[in-house]
C-alpha positions as CSV (number, residue, x, y, z in Angstrom):
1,X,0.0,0.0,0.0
2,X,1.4,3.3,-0.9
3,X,1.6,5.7,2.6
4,X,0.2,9.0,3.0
5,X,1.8,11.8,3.3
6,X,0.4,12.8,6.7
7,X,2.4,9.4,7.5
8,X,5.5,10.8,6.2
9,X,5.2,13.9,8.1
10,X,4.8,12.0,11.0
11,X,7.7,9.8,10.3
12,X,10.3,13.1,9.6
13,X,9.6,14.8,13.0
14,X,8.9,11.4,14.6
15,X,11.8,12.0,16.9
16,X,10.7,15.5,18.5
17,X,8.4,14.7,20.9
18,X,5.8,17.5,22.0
19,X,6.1,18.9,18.7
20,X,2.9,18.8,15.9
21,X,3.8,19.6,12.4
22,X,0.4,20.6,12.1
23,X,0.6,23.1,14.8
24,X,0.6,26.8,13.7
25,X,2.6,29.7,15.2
26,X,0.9,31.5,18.4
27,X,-0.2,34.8,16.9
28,X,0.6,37.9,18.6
29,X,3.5,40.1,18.6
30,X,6.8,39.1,18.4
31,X,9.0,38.6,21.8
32,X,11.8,40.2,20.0
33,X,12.4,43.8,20.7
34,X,14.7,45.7,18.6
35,X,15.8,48.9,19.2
36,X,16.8,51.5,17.0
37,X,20.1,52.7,18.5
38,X,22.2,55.9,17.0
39,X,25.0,55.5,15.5
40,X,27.8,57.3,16.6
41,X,30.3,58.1,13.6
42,X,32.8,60.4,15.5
43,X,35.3,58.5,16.8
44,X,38.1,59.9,19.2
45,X,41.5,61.2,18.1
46,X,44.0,58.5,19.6
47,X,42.6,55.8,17.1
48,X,44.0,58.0,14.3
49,X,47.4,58.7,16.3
50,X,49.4,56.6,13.4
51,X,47.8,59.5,10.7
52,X,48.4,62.2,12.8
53,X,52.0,61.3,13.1
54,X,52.4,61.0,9.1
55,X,51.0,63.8,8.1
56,X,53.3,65.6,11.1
57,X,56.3,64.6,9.7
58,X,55.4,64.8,6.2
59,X,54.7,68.4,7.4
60,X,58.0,69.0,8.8
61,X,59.7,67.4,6.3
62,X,58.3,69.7,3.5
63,X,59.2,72.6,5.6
64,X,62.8,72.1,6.2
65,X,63.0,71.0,2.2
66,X,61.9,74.6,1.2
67,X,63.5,76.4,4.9
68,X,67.0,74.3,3.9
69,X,66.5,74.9,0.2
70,X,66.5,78.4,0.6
71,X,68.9,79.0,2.9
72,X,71.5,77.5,0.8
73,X,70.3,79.8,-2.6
74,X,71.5,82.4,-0.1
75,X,74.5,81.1,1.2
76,X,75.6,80.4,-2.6
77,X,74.5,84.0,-3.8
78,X,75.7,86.1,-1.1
79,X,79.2,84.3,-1.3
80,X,79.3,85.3,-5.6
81,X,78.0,89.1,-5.1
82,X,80.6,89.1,-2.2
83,X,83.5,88.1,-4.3
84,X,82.1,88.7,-8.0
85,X,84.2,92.2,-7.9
86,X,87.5,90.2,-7.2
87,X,86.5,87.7,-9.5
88,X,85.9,90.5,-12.0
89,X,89.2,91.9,-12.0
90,X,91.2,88.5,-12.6
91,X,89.3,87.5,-15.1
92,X,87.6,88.8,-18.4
93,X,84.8,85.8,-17.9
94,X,83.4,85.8,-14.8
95,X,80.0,83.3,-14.7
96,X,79.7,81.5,-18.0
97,X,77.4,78.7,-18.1
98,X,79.1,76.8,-20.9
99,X,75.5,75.8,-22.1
100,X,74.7,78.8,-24.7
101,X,76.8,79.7,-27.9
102,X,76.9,83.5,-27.1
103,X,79.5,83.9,-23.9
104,X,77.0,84.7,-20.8
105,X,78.0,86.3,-17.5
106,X,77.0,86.3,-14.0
107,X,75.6,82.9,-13.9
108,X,76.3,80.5,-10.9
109,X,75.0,77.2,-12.3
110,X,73.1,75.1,-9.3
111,X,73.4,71.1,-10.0
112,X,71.4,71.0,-7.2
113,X,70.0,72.3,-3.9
114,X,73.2,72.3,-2.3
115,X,75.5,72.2,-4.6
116,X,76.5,75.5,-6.9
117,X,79.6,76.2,-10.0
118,X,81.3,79.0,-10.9
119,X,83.0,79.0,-14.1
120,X,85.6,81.5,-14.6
121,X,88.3,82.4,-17.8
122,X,90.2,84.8,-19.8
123,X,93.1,84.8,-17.8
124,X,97.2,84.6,-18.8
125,X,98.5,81.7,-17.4
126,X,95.5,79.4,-17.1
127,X,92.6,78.1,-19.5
128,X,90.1,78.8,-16.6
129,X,88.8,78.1,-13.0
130,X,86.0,75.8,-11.3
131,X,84.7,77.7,-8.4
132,X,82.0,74.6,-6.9
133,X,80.3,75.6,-3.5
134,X,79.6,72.4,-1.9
135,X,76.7,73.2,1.4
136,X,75.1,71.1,3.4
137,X,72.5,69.4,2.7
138,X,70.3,71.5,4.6
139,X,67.3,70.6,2.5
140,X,67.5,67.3,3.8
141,X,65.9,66.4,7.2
142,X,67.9,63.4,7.9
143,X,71.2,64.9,6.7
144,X,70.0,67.4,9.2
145,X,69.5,65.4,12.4
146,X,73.1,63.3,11.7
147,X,74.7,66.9,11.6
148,X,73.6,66.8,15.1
149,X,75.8,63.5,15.7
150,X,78.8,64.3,13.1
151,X,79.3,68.0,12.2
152,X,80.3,69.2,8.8
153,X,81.4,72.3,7.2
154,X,80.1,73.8,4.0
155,X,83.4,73.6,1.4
156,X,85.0,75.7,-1.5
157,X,86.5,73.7,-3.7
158,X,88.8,75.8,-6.6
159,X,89.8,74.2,-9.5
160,X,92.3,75.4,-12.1
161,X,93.0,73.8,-15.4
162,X,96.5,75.1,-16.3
163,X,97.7,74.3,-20.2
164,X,100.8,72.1,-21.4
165,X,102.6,75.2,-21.6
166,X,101.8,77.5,-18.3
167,X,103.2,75.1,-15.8
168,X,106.2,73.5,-15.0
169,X,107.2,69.6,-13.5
170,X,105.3,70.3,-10.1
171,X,103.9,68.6,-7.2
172,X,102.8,69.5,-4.1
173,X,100.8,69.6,-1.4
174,X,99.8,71.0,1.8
175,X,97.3,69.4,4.0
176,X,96.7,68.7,7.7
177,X,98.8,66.0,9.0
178,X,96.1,63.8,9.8
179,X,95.2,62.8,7.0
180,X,98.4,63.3,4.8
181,X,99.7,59.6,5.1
182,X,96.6,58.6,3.2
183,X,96.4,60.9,0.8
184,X,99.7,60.1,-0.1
185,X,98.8,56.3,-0.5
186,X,95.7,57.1,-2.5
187,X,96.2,60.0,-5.1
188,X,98.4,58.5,-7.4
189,X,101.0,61.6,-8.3
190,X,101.7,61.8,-4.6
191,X,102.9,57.9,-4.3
192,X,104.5,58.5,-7.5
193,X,106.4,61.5,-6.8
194,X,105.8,63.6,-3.6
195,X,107.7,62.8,-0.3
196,X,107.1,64.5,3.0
197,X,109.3,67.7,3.8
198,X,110.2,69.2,6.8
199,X,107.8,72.3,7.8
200,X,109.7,73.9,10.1
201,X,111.2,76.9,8.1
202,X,107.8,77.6,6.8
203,X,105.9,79.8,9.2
204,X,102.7,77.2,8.7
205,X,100.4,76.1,12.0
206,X,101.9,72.6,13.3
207,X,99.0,70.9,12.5
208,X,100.0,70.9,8.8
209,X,102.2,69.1,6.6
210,X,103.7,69.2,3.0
211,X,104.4,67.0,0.6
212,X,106.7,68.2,-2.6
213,X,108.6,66.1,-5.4
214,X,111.6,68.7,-4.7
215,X,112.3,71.4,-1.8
216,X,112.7,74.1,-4.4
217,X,109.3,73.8,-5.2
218,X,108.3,74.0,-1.6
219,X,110.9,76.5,-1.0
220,X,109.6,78.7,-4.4
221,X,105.8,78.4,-4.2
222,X,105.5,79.1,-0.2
223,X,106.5,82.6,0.4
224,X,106.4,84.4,3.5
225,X,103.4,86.4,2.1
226,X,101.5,82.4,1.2
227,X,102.5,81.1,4.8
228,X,101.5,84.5,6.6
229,X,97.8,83.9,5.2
230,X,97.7,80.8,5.8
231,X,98.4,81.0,8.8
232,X,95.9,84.2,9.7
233,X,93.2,81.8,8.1
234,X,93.6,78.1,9.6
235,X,90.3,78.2,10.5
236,X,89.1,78.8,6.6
237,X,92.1,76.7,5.2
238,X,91.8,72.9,4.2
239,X,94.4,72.0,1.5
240,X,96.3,72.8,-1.7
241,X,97.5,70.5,-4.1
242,X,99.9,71.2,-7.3
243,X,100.0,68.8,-10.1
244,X,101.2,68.8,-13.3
245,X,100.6,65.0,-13.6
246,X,96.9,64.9,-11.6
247,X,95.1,61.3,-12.8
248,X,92.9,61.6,-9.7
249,X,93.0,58.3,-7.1
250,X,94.6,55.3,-7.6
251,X,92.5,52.8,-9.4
252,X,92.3,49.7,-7.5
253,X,93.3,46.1,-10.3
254,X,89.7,44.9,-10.5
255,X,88.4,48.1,-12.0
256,X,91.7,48.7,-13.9
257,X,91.5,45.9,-16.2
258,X,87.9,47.7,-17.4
259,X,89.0,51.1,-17.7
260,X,91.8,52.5,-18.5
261,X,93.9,55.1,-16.6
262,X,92.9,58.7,-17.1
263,X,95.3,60.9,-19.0
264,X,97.5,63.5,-17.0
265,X,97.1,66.9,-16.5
266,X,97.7,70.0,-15.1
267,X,95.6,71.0,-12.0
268,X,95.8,73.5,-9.3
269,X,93.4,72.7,-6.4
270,X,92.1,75.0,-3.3
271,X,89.4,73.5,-0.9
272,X,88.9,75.8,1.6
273,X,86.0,75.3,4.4
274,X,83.6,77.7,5.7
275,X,84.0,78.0,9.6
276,X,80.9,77.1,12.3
277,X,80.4,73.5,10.9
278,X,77.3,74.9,9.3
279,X,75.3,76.4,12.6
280,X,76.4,80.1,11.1
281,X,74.0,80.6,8.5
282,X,74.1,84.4,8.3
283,X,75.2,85.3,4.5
284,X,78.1,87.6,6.4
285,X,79.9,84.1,7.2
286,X,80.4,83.4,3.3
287,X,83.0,86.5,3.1
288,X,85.9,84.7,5.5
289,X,87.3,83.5,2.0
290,X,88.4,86.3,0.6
291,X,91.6,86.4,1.8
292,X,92.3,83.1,0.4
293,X,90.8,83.6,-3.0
294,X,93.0,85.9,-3.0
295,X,95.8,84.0,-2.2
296,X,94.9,81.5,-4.9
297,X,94.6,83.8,-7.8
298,X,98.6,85.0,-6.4
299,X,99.8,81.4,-6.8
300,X,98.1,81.0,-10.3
301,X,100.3,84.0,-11.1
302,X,103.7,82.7,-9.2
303,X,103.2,78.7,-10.8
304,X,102.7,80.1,-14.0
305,X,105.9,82.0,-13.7
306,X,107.8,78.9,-12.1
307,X,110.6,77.1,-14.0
308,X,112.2,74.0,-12.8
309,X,116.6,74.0,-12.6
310,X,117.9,72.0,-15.6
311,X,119.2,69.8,-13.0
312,X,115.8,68.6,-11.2
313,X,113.9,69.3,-14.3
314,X,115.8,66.4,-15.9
315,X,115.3,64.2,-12.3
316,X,111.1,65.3,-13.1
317,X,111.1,63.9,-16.7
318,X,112.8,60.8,-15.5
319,X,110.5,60.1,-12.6
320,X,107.6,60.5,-15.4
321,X,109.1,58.1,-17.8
322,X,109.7,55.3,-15.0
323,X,105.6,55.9,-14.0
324,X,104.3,55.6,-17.8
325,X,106.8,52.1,-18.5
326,X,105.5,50.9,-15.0
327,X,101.9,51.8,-16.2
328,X,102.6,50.2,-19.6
329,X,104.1,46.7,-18.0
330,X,101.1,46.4,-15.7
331,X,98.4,46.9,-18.1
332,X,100.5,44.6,-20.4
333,X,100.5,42.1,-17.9
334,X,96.6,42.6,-17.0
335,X,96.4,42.0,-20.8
336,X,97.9,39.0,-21.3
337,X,95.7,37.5,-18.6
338,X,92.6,38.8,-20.0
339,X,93.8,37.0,-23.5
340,X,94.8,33.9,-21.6
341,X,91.2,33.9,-19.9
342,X,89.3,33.8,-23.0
343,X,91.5,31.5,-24.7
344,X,90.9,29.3,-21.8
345,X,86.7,30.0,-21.9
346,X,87.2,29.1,-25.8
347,X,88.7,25.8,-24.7
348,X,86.1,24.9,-22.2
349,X,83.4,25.9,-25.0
350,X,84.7,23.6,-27.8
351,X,85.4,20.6,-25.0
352,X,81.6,20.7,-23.9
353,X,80.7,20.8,-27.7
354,X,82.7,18.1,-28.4
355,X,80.9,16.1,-26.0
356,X,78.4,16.0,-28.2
357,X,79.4,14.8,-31.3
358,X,79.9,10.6,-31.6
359,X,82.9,8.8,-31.4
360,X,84.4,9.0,-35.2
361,X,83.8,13.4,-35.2
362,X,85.6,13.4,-32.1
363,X,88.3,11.7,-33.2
364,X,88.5,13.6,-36.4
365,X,88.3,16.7,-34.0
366,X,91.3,15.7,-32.2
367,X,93.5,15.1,-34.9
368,X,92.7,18.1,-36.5
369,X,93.7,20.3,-33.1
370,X,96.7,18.3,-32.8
371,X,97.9,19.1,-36.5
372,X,97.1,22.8,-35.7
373,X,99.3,22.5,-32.6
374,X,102.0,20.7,-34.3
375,X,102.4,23.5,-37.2
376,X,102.2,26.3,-34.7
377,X,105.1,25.0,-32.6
378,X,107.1,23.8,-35.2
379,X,109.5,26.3,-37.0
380,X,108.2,28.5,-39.6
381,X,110.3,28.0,-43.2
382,X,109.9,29.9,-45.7
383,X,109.6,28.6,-49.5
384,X,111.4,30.2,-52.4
385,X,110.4,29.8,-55.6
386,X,113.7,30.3,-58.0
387,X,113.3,30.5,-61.5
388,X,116.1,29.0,-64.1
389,X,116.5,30.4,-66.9
């Protein structure tokens, strides 16, 4: 017989007692009471404390950017319209930006927020001068906080590119002692040529040193009136250094065997420092180099006029000959082994190819390599052809 469906209703909830499917909700209102509660959208500030502290220091950041930026524009500026005048008279050029074709004036070039080039010429005796003011990175918070830790100074760095024929053999140096062993190690004319000299006929501070290839250049190029300001301006001073053979640092062998050395020339170097370690920042500060530009532009005049005795002049050109055949049997050396590298890569390539091929090509392989060997190391005859008559 086929059940019901009230017997299959019956059957399903068969195992809750009490309960009638038949049964029907009470009627009424619902026990459940729901409230309609406001909601409250303002929440309080320390939940956003994370926010609040970005946008803070995003603040401050942005402020000492443009505070730092412009302080520096005015540090660079006031030191040019403070020396511009002396510039002016030493030169016929004073501000080029080497950019334009027509020749412009009165242009102090910023690479970038802190650092600033002067580009002077039309001098006897030199091509020209770099003038770069190197400040502090004032525009940069954290360069800011780790002057706190490590002071620096803001720097003048002069350059002056001297031709073939306006300077003489000479080298030197004068530097705090400090650091003088390892300049000496690093700038490759110094290790070459230079050697310490004794600086106790020169009226210098004690905390300096020199470094000359011969003590008539020391004795020529440091007069009384060099030493006197100098002296007066320790506090400006940082060091001099006289080349006529200048290829920067010494180029350590990895990065040797990629590039090759950089030609000599002539260079005449000033860095000078501006005093306070960067806490003055009044544009007045900026003038404490004058004495020492001036001093610079004297010894462009007094190198220029320099000459060499025959006798070290002769000692000069034979210390530059020993460097250049040194130079030329190391990078002969460091080519060889390059060569002998990528004949040994061109091995390894043809022995992995060679792998590959069956039994009967490598042998024909072989013999053919050993036949090549054998006419390259045996001895080269040549064949005449004579004709009879």
């Amino acid at each position: 017989p086929t059940p019901s469906v009230s017997s299959g209703i019956n059957a399903e909830y068969g195992d809750f007692e009490g309960i009638n499917p038949s049964d029907k909700p009470p009627s009424g209102k619902n026990e459940l009471n729901i409230v309609n509660a406001p909601v409250n959208m303002k929440g309080h500030w320390e939940d956003y404390y994370l926010e609040i502290i970005g946008l803070i220091g995003v603040f401050v950041y942005a402020l000492n950017f443009y505070t730092g930026k412009s302080i520096n524009n005015r540090l660079a500026n006031a030191w040019f319209e403070h020396h511009k005048k002396l510039l002016s008279d030493a030169f016929c050029i004073v501000g080029d930006d080497g950019v334009s074709k027509e020749i412009s004036e009165d242009v102090l070039v910023k690479e970038s927020e802190n650092r600033f080039v002067l580009w002077c010429t039309g001098r006897l005796g030199c091509e020209g001068i770099k003038i770069e003011i190197k400040l502090l990175r004032r525009q940069d918070l954290i360069s800011v906080l780790s002057q706190i830790f490590k002071p620096q100074s803001d720097t003048i760095t002069i350059t002056t590119y001297m031709s073939p024929e306006d300077m003489d053999s000479v080298v030197l140096a004068v530097m705090p002692r400090k650091g003088l062993k390892r300049l000496q190690q690093e700038v490759q004319d110094l290790a070459h040529f230079a050697t310490e000299k004794k600086a106790d006929k020169f009226d210098l501070p004690h905390q300096l040193g020199i470094l000359a290839e011969f003590s008539e250049v020391s004795n020529e190029l440091l007069s009384v009136p060099v030493c006197k300001t100098i002296s007066e301006n320790i506090d400006v001073f940082d060091s001099i250094h006289f080349s006529d053979y200048y290829t920067g640092f010494k180029i350590s062998q990895e990065s040797q065997t990629e590039t090759e050395r950089p030609k000599p020339v002539k260079r005449l170097i000033f860095n000078f420092v501006i005093p306070g370690h960067g806490k003055r920042t009044k544009s007045s500060i900026m003038e404490t180099t004058e004495p020492l530009l001036r001093m610079a532009l004297h010894m462009m005049t007094r190198v220029h006029k320099f000459k060499l005795s025959k006798e070290n002049k002769t000692k000069a050109e034979k210390h530059r000959i020993q460097v250049e055949e040194e130079y030329l049997k190391q990078t002969h050396a460091q080519r060889q082994e390059a060569a002998q590298a990528r004949r040994d890569e061109r091995k390894r390539m043809e022995k992995e190819k060679m792998q590959e091929l069956d039994p009967e090509a490598q042998r024909r392989y072989e013999e053919r390599e050993y036949k090549k060997s054998m006419r390259r190391s045996g001895p080269r005859v040549k064949q005449l052809k004579v004709k009879t008559g």
